[in-house]
C-alpha positions, 0 to 999 in steps of 0.5 A: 617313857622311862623303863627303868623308873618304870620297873621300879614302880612295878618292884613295888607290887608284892610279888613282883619285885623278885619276878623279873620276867614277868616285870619284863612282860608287864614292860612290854605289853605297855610300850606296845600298847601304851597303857596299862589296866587293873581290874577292879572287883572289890572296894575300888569299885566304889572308891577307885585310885587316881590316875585313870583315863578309862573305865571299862564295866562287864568285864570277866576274870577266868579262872578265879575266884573271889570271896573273904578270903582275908581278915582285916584287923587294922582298917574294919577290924581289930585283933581282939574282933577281926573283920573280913575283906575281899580276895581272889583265889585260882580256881579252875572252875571259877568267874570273877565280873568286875572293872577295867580301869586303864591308864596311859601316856604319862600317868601311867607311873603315878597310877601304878604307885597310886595303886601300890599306895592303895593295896599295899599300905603301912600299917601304925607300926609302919608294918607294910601290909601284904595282905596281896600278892599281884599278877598280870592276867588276862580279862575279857572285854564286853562284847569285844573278841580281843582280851586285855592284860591287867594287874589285879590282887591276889590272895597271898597265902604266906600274909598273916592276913589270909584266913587259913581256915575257910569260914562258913557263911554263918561264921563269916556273917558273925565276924563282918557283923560284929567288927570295927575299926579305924576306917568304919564297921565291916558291916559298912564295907559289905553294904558299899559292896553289895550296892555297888554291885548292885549298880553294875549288875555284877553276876559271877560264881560269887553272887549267890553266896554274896547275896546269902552272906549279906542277908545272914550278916542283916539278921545277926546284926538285927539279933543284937541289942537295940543299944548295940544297934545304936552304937553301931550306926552311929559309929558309921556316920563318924567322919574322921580318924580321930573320932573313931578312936575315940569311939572305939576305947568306949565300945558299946558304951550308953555314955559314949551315944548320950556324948557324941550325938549331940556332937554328930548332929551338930556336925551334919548341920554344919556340913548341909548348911556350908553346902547349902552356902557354897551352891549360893555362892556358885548362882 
């Protein structure tokens, strides 16, 4: 494996580019164990990078805590209505349950700057988005004595993306509730989460409060108008980019429901009835 290409893909994690001792480390433990992990506890749960050989479920973080610690105002969120996304915070007192996702041999560069292209993104105005910094932690494994080192995500606290002022869960639930942006509603993003949670059991110092805000956010979206209600999960099933931006310059709009249902039923017809024809052509 070539080290110097491989401290340059590491360069590009925040945090890490002006930390060469800890790039040092992370080196050394993959020439020693060829291969290199991230733990997952948030969105790549569901949606994980490329590049991965193994993924290794119950798997704990000491020592942190997660919760919306980050606002998101370009993908489930605007600057005008502000949604919420997933962080990790030291706290001494704190578990985090999530996934191990490992990758070796020479895939190892391609999932880092996968991993890199997935947390780390250019916004539209090519602002690169530091909503995380990154560490090298240790993670204990299921019903294993050894522990394993990964990468993982980080609040960072210097990104104008943190959430300076803790929320309550009432005002968290009104802000994921009402917010939307290019890639879907937050109500969207934190309905994925809790059923992937679901799926794998996930029980950490986070779940009650998680359950808790789930529930508030459900009633304060059930509190909104019907037509609101409507406008939403339409704009839920939209399939591309291009179609969100449209929906998003008429908000709320009883015009814009009467012109895109149509249009979206007809797109779902077309999607099932081309799945349909490509299962026949596989018999």
């Amino acid at each position: 494996m070539d080290c110097n290409q491989l401290d340059e893909s590491l360069k590009l994690l925040n945090g890490l580019h002006e930390n060469l001792s800890k790039r040092n480390e992370i080196i050394k433990y993959i020439k020693e164990n060829n291969q290199i992990s991230i733990f997952a506890y948030g969105s790549l749960l569901w949606n994980p990078i490329e590049h991965v050989n193994q993924i290794v479920p119950d798997c704990f973080l000491h020592n942190y805590k997660k919760g919306f610690f980050c606002e998101d105002f370009v993908y489930r969120g605007t600057k005008d209505s502000k949604g919420l996304t997933l962080g990790l915070e030291k706290d001494s007192n704190g578990i985090v349950h999530g996934a191990l996702f490992i990758s070796n041999n020479d895939k190892i560069i391609p999932f880092i700057k996968s991993f890199v292209k997935r947390e780390t993104p250019s916004d539209f105005n090519k602002t690169l988005m530091d909503i995380y910094t990154y560490d090298f932690v240790q993670i204990s494994l299921p019903d294993r004595p050894n522990v394993e080192y990964a990468l993982t995500c980080v609040v960072n606290k210097n990104s104008s993306f943190y959430l300076n002022n803790k929320l309550t869960l009432e005002e968290q639930a009104i802000r994921i509730g009402q917010a939307y942006g290019i890639n879907g509603t937050n109500f969207q993003y934190l309905d994925k989460l809790i059923n992937i949670y679901r799926q794998l059991n996930i029980q950490d110092s986070f779940s009650s409060d998680f359950q808790d805000l789930y529930n508030k956010v459900v009633l304060y979206r059930q509190s909104l108008s019907i037509n609101i209600q409507k406008w939403f999960q339409i704009y839920d099933q939209l399939q591309t980019l291009e179609q969100r931006k449209e929906a998003a310059k008429k908000e709320h709009s009883i015009e814009f429901l009467s012109t895109i249902q149509p249009f979206l039923y007809s797109s779902i017809y077309f999607e099932e009835t081309n799945k349909q024809s490509r299962q026949l052509t596989s018999l």
